[in-house]
KOLKEFI-109828 format. One record per residue (C-alpha): x, y, z. Coordinates in Angstrom, 3 decimals, padded with zeros to 6 digits. Each point is the difference from the previous one (the first is absolute). Layout:
N
x,y,z
X,Y,Z
...
***
This chain:
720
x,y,z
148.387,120.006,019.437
001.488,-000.715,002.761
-002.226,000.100,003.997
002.942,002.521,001.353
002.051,002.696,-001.281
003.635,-000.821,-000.262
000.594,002.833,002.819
-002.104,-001.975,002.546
001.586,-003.445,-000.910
003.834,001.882,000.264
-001.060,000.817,003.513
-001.114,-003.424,001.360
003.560,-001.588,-001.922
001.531,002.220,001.873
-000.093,-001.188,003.226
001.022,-003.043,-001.469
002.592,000.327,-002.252
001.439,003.216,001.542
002.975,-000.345,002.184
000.584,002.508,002.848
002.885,002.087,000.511
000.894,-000.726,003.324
000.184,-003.853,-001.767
002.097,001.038,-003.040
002.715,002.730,002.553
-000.481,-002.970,002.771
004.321,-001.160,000.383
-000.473,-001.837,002.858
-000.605,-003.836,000.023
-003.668,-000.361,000.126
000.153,001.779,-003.798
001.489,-002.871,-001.621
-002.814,-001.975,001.537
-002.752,001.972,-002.069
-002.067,-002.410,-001.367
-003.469,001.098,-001.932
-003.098,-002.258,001.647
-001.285,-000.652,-003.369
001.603,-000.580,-003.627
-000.378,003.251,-001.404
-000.099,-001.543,-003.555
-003.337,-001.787,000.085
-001.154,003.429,000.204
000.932,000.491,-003.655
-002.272,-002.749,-000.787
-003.291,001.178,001.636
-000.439,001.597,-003.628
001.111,002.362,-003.125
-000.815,003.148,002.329
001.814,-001.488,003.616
002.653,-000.580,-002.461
000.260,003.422,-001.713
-000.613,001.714,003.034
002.416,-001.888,002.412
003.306,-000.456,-002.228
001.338,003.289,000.195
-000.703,-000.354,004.283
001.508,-003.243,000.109
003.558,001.250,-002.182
-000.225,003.179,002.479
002.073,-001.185,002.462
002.481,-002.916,-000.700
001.369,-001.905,002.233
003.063,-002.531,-000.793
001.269,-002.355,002.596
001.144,-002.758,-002.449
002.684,-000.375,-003.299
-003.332,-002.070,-001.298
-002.490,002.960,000.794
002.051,002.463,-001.934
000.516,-002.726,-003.150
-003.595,-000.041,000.322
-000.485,003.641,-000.017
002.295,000.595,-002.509
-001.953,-002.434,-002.448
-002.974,001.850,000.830
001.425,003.690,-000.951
001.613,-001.148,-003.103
-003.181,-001.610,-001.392
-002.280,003.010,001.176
002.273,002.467,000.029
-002.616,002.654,001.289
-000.256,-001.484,003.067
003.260,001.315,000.890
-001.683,003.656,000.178
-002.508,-001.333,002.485
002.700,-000.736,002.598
001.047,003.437,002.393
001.172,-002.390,003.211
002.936,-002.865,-000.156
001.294,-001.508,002.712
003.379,-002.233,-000.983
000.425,-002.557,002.871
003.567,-001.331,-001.622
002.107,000.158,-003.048
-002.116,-002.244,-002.268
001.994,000.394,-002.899
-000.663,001.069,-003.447
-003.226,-000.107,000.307
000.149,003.257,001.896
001.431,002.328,-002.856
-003.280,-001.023,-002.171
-001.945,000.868,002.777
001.202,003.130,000.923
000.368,000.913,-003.415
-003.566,-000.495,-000.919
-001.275,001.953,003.119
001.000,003.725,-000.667
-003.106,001.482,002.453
001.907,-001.507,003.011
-000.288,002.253,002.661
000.662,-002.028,003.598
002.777,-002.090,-000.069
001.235,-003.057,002.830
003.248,-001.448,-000.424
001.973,-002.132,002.576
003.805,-000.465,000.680
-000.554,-003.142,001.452
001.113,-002.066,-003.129
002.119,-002.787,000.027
002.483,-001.384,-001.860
-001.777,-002.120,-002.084
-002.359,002.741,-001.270
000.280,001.833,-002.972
-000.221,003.284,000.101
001.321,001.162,-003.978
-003.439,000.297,-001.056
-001.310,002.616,002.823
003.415,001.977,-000.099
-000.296,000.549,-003.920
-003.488,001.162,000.299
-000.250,002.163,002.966
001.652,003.049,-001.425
-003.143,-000.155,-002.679
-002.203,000.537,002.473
-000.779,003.164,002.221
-002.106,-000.529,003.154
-001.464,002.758,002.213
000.274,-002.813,003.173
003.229,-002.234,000.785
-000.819,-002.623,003.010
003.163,-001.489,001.138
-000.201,-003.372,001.698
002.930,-001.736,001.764
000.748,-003.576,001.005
-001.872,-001.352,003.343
003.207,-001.793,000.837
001.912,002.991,-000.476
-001.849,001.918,002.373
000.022,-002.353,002.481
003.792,-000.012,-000.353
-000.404,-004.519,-001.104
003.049,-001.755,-001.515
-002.111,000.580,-003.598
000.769,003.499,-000.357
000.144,000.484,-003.989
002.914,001.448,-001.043
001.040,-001.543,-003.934
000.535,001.857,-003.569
-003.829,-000.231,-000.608
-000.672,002.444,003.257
002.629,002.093,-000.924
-001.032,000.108,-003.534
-003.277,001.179,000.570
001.010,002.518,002.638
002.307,001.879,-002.340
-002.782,-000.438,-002.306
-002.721,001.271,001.631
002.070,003.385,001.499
001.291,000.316,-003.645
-003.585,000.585,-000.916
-001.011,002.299,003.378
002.900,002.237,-001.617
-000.608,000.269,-003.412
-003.325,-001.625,-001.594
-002.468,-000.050,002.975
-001.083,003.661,-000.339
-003.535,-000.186,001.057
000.921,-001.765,003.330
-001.620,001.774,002.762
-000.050,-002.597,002.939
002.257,-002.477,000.909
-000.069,-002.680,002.540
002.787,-001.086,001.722
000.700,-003.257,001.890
001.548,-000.472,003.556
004.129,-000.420,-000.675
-000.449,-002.835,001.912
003.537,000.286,002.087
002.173,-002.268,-002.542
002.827,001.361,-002.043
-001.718,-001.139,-003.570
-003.380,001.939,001.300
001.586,002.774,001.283
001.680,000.356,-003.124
-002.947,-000.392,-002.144
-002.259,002.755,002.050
003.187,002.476,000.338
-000.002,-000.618,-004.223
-003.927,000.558,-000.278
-000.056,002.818,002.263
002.679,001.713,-001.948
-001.429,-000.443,-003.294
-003.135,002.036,001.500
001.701,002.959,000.572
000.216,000.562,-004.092
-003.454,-000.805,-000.373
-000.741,002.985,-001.959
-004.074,-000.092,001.098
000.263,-001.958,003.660
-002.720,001.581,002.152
-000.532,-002.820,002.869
002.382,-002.648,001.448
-001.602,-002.888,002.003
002.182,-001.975,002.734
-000.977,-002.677,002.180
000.131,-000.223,003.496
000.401,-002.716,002.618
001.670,000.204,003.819
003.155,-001.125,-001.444
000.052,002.185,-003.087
002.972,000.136,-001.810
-000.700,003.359,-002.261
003.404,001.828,000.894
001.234,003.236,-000.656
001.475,-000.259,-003.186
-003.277,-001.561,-001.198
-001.632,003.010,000.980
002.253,002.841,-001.036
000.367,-002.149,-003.674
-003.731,000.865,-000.897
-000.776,003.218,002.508
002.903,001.715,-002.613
-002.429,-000.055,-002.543
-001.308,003.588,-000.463
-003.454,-001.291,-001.472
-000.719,-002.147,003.042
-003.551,001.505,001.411
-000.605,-002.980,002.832
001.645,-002.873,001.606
-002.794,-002.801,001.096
001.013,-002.200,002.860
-002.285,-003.069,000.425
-000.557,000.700,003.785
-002.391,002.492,002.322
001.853,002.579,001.973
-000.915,-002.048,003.619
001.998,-002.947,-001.345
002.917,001.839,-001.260
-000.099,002.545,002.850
003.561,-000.582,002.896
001.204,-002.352,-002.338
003.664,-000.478,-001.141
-001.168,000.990,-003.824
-001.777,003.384,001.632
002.983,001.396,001.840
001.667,-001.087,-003.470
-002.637,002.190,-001.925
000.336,002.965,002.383
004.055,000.076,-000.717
-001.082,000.493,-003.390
-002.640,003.091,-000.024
000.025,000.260,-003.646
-001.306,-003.312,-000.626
-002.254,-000.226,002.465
-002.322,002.782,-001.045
-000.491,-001.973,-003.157
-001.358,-002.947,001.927
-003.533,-001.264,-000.158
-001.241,-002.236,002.821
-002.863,-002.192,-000.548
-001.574,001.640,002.638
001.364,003.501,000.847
001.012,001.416,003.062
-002.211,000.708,002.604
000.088,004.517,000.248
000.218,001.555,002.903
-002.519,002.899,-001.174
-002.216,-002.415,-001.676
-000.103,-001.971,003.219
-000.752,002.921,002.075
-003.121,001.104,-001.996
-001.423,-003.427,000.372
000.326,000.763,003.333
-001.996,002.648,-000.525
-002.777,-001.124,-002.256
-000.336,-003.165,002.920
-000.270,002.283,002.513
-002.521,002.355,-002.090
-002.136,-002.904,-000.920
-000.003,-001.331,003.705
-001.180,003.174,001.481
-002.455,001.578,-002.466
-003.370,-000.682,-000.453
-000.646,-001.854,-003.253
-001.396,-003.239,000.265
000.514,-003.194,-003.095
-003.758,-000.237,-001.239
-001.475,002.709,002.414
-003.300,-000.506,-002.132
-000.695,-003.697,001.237
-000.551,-001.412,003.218
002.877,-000.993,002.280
-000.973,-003.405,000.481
-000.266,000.335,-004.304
003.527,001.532,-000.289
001.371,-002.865,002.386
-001.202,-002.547,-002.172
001.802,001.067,-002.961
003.020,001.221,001.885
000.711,-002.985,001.624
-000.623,-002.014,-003.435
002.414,002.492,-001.152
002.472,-000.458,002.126
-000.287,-003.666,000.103
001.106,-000.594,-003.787
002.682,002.591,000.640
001.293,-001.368,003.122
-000.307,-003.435,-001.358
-001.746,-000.968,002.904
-002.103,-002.194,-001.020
002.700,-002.332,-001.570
001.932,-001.475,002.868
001.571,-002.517,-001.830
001.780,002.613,-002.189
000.946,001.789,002.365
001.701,-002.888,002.462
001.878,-001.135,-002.948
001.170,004.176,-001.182
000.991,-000.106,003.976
002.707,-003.050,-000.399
001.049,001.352,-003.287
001.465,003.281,001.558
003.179,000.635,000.239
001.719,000.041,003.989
-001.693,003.040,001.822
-002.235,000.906,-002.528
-003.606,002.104,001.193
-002.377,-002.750,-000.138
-002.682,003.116,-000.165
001.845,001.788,-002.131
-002.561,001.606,-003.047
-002.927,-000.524,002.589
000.836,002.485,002.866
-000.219,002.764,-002.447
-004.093,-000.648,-000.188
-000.150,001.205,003.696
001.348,003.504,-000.639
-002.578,001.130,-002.565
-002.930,000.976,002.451
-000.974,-000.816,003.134
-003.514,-001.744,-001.081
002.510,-002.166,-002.169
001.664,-000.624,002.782
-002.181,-001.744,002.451
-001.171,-002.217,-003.061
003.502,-000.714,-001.261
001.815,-000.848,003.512
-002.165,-003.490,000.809
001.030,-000.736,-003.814
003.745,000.682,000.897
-000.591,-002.063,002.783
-001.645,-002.978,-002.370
003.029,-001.466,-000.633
002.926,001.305,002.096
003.809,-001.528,-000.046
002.135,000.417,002.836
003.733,-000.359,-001.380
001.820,001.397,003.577
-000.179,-000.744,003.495
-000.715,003.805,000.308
-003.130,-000.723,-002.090
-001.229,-002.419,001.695
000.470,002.324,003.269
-002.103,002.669,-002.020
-003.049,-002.246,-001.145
-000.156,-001.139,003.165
-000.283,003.305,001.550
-002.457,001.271,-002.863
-002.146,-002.654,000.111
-000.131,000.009,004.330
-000.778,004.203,-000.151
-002.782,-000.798,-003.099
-001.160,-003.494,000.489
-002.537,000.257,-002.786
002.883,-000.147,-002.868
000.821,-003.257,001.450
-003.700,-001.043,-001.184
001.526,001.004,-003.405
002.633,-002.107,-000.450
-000.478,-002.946,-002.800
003.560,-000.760,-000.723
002.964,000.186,002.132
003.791,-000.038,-001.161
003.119,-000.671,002.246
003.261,000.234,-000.793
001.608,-003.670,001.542
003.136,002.559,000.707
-001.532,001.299,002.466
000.694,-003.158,002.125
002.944,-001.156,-001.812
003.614,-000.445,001.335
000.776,002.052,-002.927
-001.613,002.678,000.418
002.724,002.372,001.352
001.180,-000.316,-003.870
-002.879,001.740,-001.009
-000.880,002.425,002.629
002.738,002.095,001.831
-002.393,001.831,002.666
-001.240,-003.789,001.302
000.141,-000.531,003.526
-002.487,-002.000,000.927
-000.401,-004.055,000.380
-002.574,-002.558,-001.209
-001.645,-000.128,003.180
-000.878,003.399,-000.783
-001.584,-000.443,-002.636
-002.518,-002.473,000.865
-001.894,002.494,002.473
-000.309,002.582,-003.056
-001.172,-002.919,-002.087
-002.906,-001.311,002.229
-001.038,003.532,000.421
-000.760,000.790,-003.400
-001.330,-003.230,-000.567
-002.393,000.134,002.819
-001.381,003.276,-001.455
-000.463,-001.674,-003.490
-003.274,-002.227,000.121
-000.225,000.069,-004.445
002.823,-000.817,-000.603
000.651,-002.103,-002.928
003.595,-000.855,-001.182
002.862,-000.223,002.122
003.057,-000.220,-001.711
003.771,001.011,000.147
002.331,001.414,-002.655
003.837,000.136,000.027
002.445,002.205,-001.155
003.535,-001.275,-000.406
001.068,-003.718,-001.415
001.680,-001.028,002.961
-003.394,000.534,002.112
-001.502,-003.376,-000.550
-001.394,-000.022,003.950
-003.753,-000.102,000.312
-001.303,002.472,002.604
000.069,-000.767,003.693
-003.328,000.150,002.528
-000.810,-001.772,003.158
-002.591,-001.549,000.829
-001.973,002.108,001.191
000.231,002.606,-002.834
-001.399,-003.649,-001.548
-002.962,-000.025,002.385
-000.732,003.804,-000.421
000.099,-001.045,-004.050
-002.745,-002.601,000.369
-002.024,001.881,002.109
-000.543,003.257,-001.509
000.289,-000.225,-003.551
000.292,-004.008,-000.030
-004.076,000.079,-001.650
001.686,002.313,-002.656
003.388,-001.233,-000.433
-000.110,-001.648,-003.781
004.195,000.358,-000.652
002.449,-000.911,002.524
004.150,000.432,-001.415
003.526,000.127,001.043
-000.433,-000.461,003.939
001.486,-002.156,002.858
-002.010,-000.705,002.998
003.103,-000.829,002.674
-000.761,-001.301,003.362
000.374,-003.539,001.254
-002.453,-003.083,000.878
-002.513,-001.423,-001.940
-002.436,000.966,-001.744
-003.558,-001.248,-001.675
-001.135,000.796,-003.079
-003.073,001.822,002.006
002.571,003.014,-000.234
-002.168,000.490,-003.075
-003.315,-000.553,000.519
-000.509,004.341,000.538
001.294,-000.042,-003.482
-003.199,-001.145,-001.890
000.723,002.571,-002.830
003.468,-000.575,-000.890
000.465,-001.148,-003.505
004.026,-000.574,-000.604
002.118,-000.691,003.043
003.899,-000.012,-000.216
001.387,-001.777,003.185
003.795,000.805,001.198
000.542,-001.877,002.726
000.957,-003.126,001.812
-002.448,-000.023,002.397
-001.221,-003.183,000.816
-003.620,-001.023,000.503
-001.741,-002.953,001.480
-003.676,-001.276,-000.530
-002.127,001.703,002.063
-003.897,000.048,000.646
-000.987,003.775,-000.434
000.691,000.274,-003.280
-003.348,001.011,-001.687
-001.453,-002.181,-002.975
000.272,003.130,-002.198
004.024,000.788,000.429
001.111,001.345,-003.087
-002.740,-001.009,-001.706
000.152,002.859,-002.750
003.961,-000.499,-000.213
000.658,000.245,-003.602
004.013,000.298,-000.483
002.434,-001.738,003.266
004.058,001.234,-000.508
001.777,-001.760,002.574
003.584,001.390,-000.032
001.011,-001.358,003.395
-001.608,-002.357,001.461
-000.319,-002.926,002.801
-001.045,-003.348,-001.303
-002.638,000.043,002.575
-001.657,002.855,-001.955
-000.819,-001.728,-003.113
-001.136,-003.339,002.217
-002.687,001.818,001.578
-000.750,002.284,-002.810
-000.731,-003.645,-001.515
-002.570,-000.588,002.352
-002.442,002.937,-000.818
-001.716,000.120,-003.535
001.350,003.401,-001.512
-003.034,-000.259,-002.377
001.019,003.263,-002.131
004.194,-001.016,-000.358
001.127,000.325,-003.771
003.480,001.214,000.734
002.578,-001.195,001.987
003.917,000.068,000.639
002.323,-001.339,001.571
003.819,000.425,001.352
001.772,-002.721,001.396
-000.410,-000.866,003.351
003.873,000.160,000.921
002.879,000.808,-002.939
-000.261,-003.045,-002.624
-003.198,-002.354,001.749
-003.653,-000.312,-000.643
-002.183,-000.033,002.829
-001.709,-003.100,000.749
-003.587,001.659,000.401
000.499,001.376,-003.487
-001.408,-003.525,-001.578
-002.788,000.069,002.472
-001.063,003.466,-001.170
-000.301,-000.173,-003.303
-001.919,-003.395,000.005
-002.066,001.503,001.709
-000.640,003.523,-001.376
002.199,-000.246,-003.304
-003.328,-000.878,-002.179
-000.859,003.875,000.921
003.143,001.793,-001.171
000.208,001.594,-003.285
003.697,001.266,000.599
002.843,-001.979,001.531
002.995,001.865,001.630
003.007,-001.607,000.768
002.467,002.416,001.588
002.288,-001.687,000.083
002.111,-002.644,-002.882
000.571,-002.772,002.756
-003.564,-000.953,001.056
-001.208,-002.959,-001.660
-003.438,-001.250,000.244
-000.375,-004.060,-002.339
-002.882,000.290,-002.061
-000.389,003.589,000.517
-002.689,000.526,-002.982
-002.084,-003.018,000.948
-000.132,001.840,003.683
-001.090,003.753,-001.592
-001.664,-000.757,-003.314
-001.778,002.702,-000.013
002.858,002.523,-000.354
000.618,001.675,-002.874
003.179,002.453,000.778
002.942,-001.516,002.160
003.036,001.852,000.449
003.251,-001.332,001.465
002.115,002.455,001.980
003.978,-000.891,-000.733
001.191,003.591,001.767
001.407,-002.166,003.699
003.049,-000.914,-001.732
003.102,002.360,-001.578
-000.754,-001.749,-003.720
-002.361,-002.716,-001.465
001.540,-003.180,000.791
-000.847,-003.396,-001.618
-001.165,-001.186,003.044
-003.109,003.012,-000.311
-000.186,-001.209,-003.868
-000.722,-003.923,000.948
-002.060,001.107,002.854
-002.011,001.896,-002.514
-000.192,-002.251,-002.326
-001.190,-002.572,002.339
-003.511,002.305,000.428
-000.456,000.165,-003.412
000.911,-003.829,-000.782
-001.782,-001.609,002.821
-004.212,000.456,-000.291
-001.920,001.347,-002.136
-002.074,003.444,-000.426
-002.966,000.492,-002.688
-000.099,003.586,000.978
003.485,001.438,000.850
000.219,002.460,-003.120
003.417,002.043,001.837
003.186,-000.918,001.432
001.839,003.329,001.471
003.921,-000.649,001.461
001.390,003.124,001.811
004.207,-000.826,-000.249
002.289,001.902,002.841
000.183,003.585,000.017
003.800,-000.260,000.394
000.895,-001.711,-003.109
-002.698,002.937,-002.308
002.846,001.340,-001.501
001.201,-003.624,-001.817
-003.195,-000.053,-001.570
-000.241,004.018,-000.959
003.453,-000.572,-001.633
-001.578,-002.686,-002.284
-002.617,002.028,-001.367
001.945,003.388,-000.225
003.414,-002.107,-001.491
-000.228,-003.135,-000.061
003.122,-000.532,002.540
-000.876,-002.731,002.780
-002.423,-002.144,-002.194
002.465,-002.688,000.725
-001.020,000.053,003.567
-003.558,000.512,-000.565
000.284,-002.928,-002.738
001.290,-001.889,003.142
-002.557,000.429,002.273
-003.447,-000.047,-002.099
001.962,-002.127,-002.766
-001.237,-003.709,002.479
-003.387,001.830,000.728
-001.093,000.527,-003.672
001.463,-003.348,-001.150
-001.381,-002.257,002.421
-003.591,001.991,000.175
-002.563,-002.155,-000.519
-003.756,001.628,-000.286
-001.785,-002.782,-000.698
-002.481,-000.211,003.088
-000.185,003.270,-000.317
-002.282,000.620,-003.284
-001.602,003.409,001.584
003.569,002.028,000.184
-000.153,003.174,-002.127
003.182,001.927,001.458
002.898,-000.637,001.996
001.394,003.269,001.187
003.688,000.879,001.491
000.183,002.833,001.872
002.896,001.875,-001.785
001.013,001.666,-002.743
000.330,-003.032,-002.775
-000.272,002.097,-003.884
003.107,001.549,-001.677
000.160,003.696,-000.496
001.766,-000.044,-002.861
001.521,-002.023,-003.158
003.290,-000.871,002.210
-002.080,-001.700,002.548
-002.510,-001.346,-002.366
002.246,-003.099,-001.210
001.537,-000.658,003.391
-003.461,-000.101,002.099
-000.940,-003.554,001.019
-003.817,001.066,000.643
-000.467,000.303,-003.943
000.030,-003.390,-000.336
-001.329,-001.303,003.001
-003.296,001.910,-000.207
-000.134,-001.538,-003.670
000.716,-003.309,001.001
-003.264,000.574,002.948
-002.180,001.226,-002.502
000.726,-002.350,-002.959
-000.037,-003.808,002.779
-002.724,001.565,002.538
-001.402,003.276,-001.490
001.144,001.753,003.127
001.301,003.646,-000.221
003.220,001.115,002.139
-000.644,003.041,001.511
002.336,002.804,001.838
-000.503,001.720,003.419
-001.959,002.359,-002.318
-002.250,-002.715,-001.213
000.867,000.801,-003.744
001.412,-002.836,-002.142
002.594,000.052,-002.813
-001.903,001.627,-003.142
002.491,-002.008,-002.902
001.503,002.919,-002.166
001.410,000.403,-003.538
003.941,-001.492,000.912
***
């Protein structure tokens, strides 16, 4: 008998073997990325029950991205033709032939069904068009081509599209009669898409049983009217989902176009509704209520009780206690995002809640506006005792930026304004721990200005405290020794941005930087590293390194690492143009080293021989990962590889040297070599013209190295 019922054993496969739905509806690119972590058939071999038990969950929802997938499938169905019943999902990825029709013909309990127009010429698509009218789903996902959408030269317009359009609306018409939702794609603004949607959406206004419509939305949307009237004719039609909240549609060019059309737009479902005037009004009310009457949270216990568990609370609600989350959420957002947004809310719930939650808002703050920084300087000089609060502090680098204008219409101020506001709040901040900067546009690459004596006000107060230091520039002129740092006998990583240049100098104390862990120098003077060469550094194990002008290698850079590189356990090199001789026999302790090839427009051969002369020259018994980040402007060459396959000629041409000539021989340690883009094809079209295929099989079959993306997934090999 077996030690668990087959009910409990369904529910831990399911976790498993389930997919989710937001996975299966998913059209945008990451979906055709979905990879399961583990190989959902050994489960089938655990034994007689896993394998009773987890066949009909692992035929529930199908999945086809390849002609040799649905061969495979279709083998599978006609032998055990009962499987068929199991399957209720099916998501079709291409035209895959024949194999389709048995399929879809052995699987009459489909209910959810994902087709895609973005089929080339070279697909066959006579097997799927013979057998859709067969079935009769309750849920029709849409997809479109990526390259459509983003209005590319590969926009898919052949016989096999047009095919499976008239196909597909033939069967919305007439067969498809339990149809209730439908998702439709983006038109995409070229003729063949336009075309295709203005066909689809048409089609749903005879679906006899259509109750909800879902359209996408994105800035540029290009739903149009006719989409919109096609479908809204349909008398059946209960609700209209649009993949957006209310605040991110709201004064936009697709609003005013939803207000022309009233009829519509009281069909439309946000993904967050509208904020209500009434509703908002009697929140009002219940605020005020709870701030003036006299109940109290746990009135039982003891305040100094109640406080305890409040503040714990509040803490894990307020995410307080993660500062490392919440820095990185802060650079995430969006331009003139709330940084506090979800946490001010806390404050308005009862005034005991309120004195504990406000040194928690204050945790953590990030100051995105020069008006900000005005108002934290102003709060903190009227209630010094927040300042005492303060553990992380993040500042926007606009806020001293040339750009900044861009950003913020109501500025009026200069930098040298800024630096009395910063050495205010700094001064009344004696714990603080991480000071960093975030930045909110792509053209605001500028670290953030102070003088130096916002510096001096730094290492005085919270210098004991200060474990982080990010993103500044300390301008001023003369020079400087490294004793600039002794106050700083906390700190823990140190990015320096700035030319400064020092000179040896007898007050520097025996401990400087003594607990420095991780040293970023972005821009330096070659001075810097030569004295930084003469302390110990005892606790380095990262460190990296731009060049010291455009294209050179600073002479000190040698110097350093003999000296310290036996402590590093991750190498930076910002930059593809420094070159170090025997770099591994100077650091060979390191076990990650990453190469930085974002200076130039494109990875030339020049960066390629360069890089190859690191990994060629010394040799490493513990380097286990390589990591290359390529330049951000050429992202697109590689994204077209894995979603088509187009440019693999010029990625061919600039990897095509690296991979032949790479040598891993002194190397015997390396486990992974990762590029930081997107490397695996999406789909069958870009499967046979992807160049990382066979590259990551030729690393793992010479040096048993895996080839990783910026993801750090390799290629799984699939059925062809």
């Amino acid at each position: 008998m077996p030690a668990l019922p087959d009910e409990i054993v369904l529910e831990i496969l399911k976790p498993v073997l389930g997919v989710a739905d937001d996975v299966f509806c998913d059209v945008g690119p990451s979906a055709f990325d979905f990879r399961a972590q583990i190989s959902t058939s050994a489960l089938l071999l655990v034994c007689k029950q896993w394998l009773r038990v987890s066949t009909p969950l692992l035929f529930e929802v199908v999945i086809l991205r390849s002609s040799g997938q649905a061969k495979a499938l279709a083998r599978v169905l006609k032998a055990n033709k009962h499987f068929g019943g199991f399957i209720r999902m099916l998501r079709v990825e291409g035209g895959f032939g024949k194999a389709l029709e048995t399929i879809i013909s052995a699987a009459p309990k489909i209910q959810d069904l994902y087709l895609t127009f973005s089929i080339s010429s070279s697909d066959n698509v006579q097997g799927l068009c013979n057998s859709l009218p067969s079935t009769n789903p309750r849920r029709l996902i849409v997809h479109e081509s990526a390259e459509c959408l983003s209005g590319g030269k590969h926009a898919l317009d052949n016989a096999k599209t047009r095919d499976l359009t008239a196909t597909v609306c033939a069967c919305i018409r007439k067969n498809w009669t339990n149809l209730r939702v439908c998702h439709i794609p983006d038109e995409g603004g070229t003729q063949a898409t336009i075309n295709r949607v203005n066909a689809l959406s048409a089609a749903l206004r005879h679906a006899s049983n259509l109750e909800t419509v879902v359209i996408p939305y994105a800035p540029m949307s290009h739903i149009t009217h006719n989409i919109l009237e096609g479908f809204a004719a349909n008398p059946n039609l209960k609700t209209v989902r649009l993949l957006a909240t209310h605040d991110e549609v709201a004064g936009t060019y697709f609003f005013t176009f939803l207000n022309r059309m009233p009829h519509i737009d009281k069909l439309i479902m946000y993904q967050e509704p509208p904020p209500q005037d009434a509703l908002k009004k009697q929140n009002a009310k219940d605020i005020s209520r709870v701030l003036t009457n006299s109940y109290v949270c746990l009135a039982a216990s003891p305040r100094v009780v109640r406080a305890h568990i409040w503040s714990r609370v509040l803490a894990l609600a307020m995410d307080a206690d993660n500062d490392g989350c919440h820095i990185e959420r802060t650079r995430q957002m969006r331009s003139k995002a709330k940084p506090s947004r979800g946490r001010l809310h806390f404050l308005l719930i009862c005034k005991e809640l309120y004195e504990l939650a406000l040194p928690l808002l204050y945790r953590s703050p990030a100051v995105d506006t020069f008006d900000g920084l005005q108002s934290l300087s102003n709060r903190l000089s009227e209630q010094p005792s927040l300042g005492c609060e303060i553990r992380v502090l993040v500042l926007n680098r606009c806020i001293t930026d040339n750009f900044w204008p861009l950003l913020e219409e109501e500025s009026d101020h200069d930098v040298s304004d800024v630096h009395p506001l910063v050495k205010n709040i700094l001064s009344k901040t004696p714990n603080l721990q991480q000071l960093v900067t975030n930045r909110r546009a792509l053209f605001d690459r500028a670290p953030f200005l102070m003088d130096w004596s916002v510096w001096e006000t730094l290492t005085n107060v919270p210098g004991a405290s200060l474990k982080t230091l990010s993103g500044f520039q300390v301008k001023g002129e003369g020079k400087k020794t490294l004793s600039i740092f002794n106050n700083l006998t906390a700190i823990r990583s140190l990015e320096w941005f700035d030319r400064t240049v020092f000179r040896r100098g007898n007050a520097v104390s025996p401990t400087c930087l003594s607990l420095l862990e991780e040293l970023r120098l972005k821009e330096y003077d070659d001075s810097l590293l030569s004295q930084l060469t003469r302390i110990s550094l005892p606790s380095l194990r990262i460190a990296a390194f731009a060049d010291y002008q455009f294209g050179k290698t600073p002479q000190s850079l040698r110097p350093f690492l003999a000296k310290h590189g036996s402590k590093l356990q991750r190498l930076e090199f910002l930059s593809g143009c420094l070159n170090i001789a025997s770099l591994f026999n100077l650091c060979p302790n390191v076990t990650e080293f990453l190469v930085d090839m974002d200076v130039a427009s494109s990875v030339s051969s020049a960066d390629i021989t360069v890089l190859l002369s690191h990994l060629h020259d010394g040799e490493s018994a513990k380097l286990r990962k390589i990591i290359i980040e390529c330049s951000t402007s050429s992202f697109r060459v590689y994204d077209d590889v894995a979603s088509t396959g187009a440019g693999a000629s010029q990625v061919f041409g600039i990897w095509g040297s690296f991979f032949d000539s790479l040598d891993l021989s002194s190397l015997p340690a390396l486990e992974e070599i990762q590029i930081m883009r997107s490397l695996w094809p999406s789909n069958q079209r870009a499967y046979a013209k992807n160049p990382w295929i066979k590259w990551d099989a030729d690393l793992r079959k010479q040096w048993n190295v895996a080839l990783l993306d910026a993801k750090g997934k390799g290629w799984t090999a699939r059925i062809k």
